[in-house]
N, C-alpha and C positions, 0 to 999 in steps of 0.2 A: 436103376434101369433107364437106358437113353429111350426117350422116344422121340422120333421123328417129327419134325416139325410137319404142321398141316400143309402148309404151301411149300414150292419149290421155286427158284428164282433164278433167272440165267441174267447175272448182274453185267455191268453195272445198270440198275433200276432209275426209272426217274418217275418224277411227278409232278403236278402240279404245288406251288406253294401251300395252296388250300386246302389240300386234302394232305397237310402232315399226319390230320388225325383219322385216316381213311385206313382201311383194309387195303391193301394191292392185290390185286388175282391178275396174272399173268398169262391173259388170254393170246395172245401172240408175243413173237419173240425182233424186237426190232420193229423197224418201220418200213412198207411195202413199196414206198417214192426211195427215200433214201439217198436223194440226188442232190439235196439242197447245199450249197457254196458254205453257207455262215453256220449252217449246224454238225456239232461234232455228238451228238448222245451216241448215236449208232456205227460206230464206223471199227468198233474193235470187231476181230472175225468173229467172234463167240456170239455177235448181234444179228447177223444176217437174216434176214425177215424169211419167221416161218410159221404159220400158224401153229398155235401147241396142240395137241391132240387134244380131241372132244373129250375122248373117257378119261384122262387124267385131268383136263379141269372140271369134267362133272365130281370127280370122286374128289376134289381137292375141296372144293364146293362143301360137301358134305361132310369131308371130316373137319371144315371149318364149323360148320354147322356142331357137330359134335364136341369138339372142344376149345371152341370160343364162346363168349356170351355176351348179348348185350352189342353186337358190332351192328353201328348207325350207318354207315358209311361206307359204300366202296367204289375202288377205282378202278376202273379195268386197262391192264395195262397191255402190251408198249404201247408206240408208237400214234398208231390207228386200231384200235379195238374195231371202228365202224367198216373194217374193211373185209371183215367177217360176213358170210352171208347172213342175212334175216333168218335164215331158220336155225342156224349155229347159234347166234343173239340169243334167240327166242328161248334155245333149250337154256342157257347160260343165265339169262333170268328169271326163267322160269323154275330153275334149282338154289333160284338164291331166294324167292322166295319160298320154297320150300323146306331148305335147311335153315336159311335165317331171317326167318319173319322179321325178326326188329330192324332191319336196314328198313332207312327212310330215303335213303337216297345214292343210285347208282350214275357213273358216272365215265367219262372215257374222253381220252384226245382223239382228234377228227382231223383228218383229209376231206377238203370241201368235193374230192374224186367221190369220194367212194358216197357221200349223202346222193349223187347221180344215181346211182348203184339200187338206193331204195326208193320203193315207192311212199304217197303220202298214206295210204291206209298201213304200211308197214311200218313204218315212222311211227302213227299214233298208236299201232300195236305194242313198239316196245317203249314209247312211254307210257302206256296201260300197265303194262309188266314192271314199272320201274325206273326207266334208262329216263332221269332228270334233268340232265346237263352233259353240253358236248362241249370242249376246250378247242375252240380253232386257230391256229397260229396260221392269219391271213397276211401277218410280215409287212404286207402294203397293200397298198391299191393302185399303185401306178404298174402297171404292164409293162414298161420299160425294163425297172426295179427286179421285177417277179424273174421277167425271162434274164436278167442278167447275172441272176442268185441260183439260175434252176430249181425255182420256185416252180412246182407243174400246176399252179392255177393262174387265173385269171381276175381280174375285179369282178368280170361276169360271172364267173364259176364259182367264186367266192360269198358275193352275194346272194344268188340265186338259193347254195346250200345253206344259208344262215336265216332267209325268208322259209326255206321249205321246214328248216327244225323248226322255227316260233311255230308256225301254220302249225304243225303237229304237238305242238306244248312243251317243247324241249328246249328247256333252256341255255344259252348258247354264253360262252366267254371268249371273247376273241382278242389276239394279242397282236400288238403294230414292233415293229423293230426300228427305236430312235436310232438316224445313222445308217439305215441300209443301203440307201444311195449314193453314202458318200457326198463332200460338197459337189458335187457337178448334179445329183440329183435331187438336194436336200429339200427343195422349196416342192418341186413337185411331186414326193413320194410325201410330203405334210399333208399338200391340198388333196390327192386322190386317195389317200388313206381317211379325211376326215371326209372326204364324200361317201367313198363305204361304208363309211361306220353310219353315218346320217341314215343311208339310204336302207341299213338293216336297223338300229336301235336295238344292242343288243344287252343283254340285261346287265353283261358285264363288263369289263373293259381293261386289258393291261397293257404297259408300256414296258419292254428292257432295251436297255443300249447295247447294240452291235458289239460283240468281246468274242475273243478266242483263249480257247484256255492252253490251247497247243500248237498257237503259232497260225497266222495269216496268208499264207503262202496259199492254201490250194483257194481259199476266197479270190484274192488277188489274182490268179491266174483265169479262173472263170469267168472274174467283172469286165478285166479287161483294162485296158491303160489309162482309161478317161475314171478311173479309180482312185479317189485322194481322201483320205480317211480325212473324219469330222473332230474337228477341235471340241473340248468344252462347249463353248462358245456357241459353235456350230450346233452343237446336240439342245440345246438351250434354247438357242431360236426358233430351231425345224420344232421342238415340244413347242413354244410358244405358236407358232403357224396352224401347229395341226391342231390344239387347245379352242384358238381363238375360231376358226374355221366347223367348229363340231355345234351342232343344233339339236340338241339330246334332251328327253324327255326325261327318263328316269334311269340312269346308269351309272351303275357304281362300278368308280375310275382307281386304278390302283396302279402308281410308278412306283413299288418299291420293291423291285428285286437289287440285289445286289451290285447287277452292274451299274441300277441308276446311280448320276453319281445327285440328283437330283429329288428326293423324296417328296412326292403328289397322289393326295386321296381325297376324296370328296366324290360328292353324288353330280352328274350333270343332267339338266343345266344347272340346281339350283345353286351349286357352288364355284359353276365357270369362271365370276369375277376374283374370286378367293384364288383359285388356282393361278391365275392370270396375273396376279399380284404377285403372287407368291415368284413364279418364274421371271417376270418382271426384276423385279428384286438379282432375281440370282443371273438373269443377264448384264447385268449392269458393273455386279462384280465382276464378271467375265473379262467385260470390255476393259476392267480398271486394271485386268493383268494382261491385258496384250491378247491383237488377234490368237496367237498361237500356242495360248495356255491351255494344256490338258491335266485336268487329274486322271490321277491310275486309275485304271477300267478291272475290274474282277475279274483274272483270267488272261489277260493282256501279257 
């Protein structure tokens, strides 16, 4: 006899590398910006940002409850889960812990928009309930960069939401994009993405290199002319700039998605020197094959 699977998915899905081992519940469908130049997740029709109805994800909720066991872990997906009101949230955790007590930890990508959206007594409500980590792809901290990506934050907007999750006990991951400026912006999308990160200290930290899996064209058209993609080389030094530049207390740094073509992990600061070697090292190779050596990029 078939039986339906507990959850329902309007693919293609994504997620954090971290939560491979996570539950998905697909609290919305796509992402509510959707504007952004360098990112392709959302752009088939079938993604179009639409909240999924409350009573099929409470009931999906529940029949996870019922026949799953044992599930630690969940991610609330697409795009921006946090783009959902508070009191949508509230029911949405307040049934997971209902059906599934044993999660220790819920979880969801962020729009530093929508953290505007809530208040701080709301915030520390739905980490009461649960919601332990926000994923924020803040791409950069130079405002140039942001508006020339249709990026719709700001350094300010960015930061402001990533002091208001700690203040509320939520713990924050937030991701830089090596090569978003291209060489004409590379030095300053380093220096104002390590001032962000300084000025939040966020508990986590990822790096991926700028890659298209379907072709460059509608980036290119956005950026604009003063647009010159980054060499190896290039991506090597702007990580070295933004690396040497960062003042971190206790933050664990992770460069190994696929596009890097660069692998970097270590806790900052205590391993800064380590990393700094390490990339050191790998510019040097760079240099010894010519300004305008690129390795293949994942997706390029």
């Amino acid at each position: 006899m078939y039986i339906a699977p507990p959850v329902h998915y309007i693919e293609p899905l994504f997620r954090p590398p971290s939560e491979a081992d996570s539950l998905i519940l697909q609290v919305t469908n796509g992402c509510s910006w959707n504007e952004c130049s360098f990112c392709e997740m959302y752009t088939q029709p079938q993604k179009k940002f639409k909240p999924r109805s409350e009573t099929e994800v409470l009931a999906e909720i529940q029949r996870c409850g019922e026949t799953l066991h044992n599930v630690r872990r969940i991610f609330l997906a697409d795009g921006d889960a946090m783009v959902l009101s508070f009191r949508r949230l509230e029911a949405i955790l307040q049934a997971i812990r209902t059906y599934l007590p044993s999660v220790t930890r819920v979880s969801s990508y962020c729009l530093p928009q929508n953290i505007a959206n809530k208040t701080p007594e709301q915030l520390q409500a739905l980490r009461t309930l649960g919601l332990s980590l926000v994923y924020i792809g803040a791409e950069s901290g130079d405002n140039t960069v942001l508006q020339k990506v249709r990026k719709s934050e700001t350094f300010a907007s960015t930061r402001d939401a990533i002091l208001k999750l700690k203040a509320a006990g939520i713990k924050t991951s937030v991701m830089i994009i090596n090569g978003l400026g291209g060489k004409q912006y590379s030095e300053q999308h380093a220096l104002a993405s390590a001032e962000l990160i300084d000025a939040t200290q966020p508990e986590y930290l990822a790096t991926l290199a700028l890659f298209f899996r379907y072709g460059e064209r509608r980036f290119t058209e956005t950026f604009g002319e003063d647009y010159t993609p980054c060499s190896t080389l290039d991506l090597f030094t702007e990580m070295q700039t933004f690396i040497k530049h960062l003042d971190l207390q206790q933050t664990i740094f992770r460069s190994d998605h696929i596009s890097n073509n660069l692998v970097l992990k270590g806790v900052l600061g205590k391993d800064k020197a380590k990393l700094l070697a390490q990339i050191q090292q790998a510019v040097a190779y760079a240099h010894s094959q010519g300004p305008n050596w690129h390795l293949p990029v994942y997706g390029g």
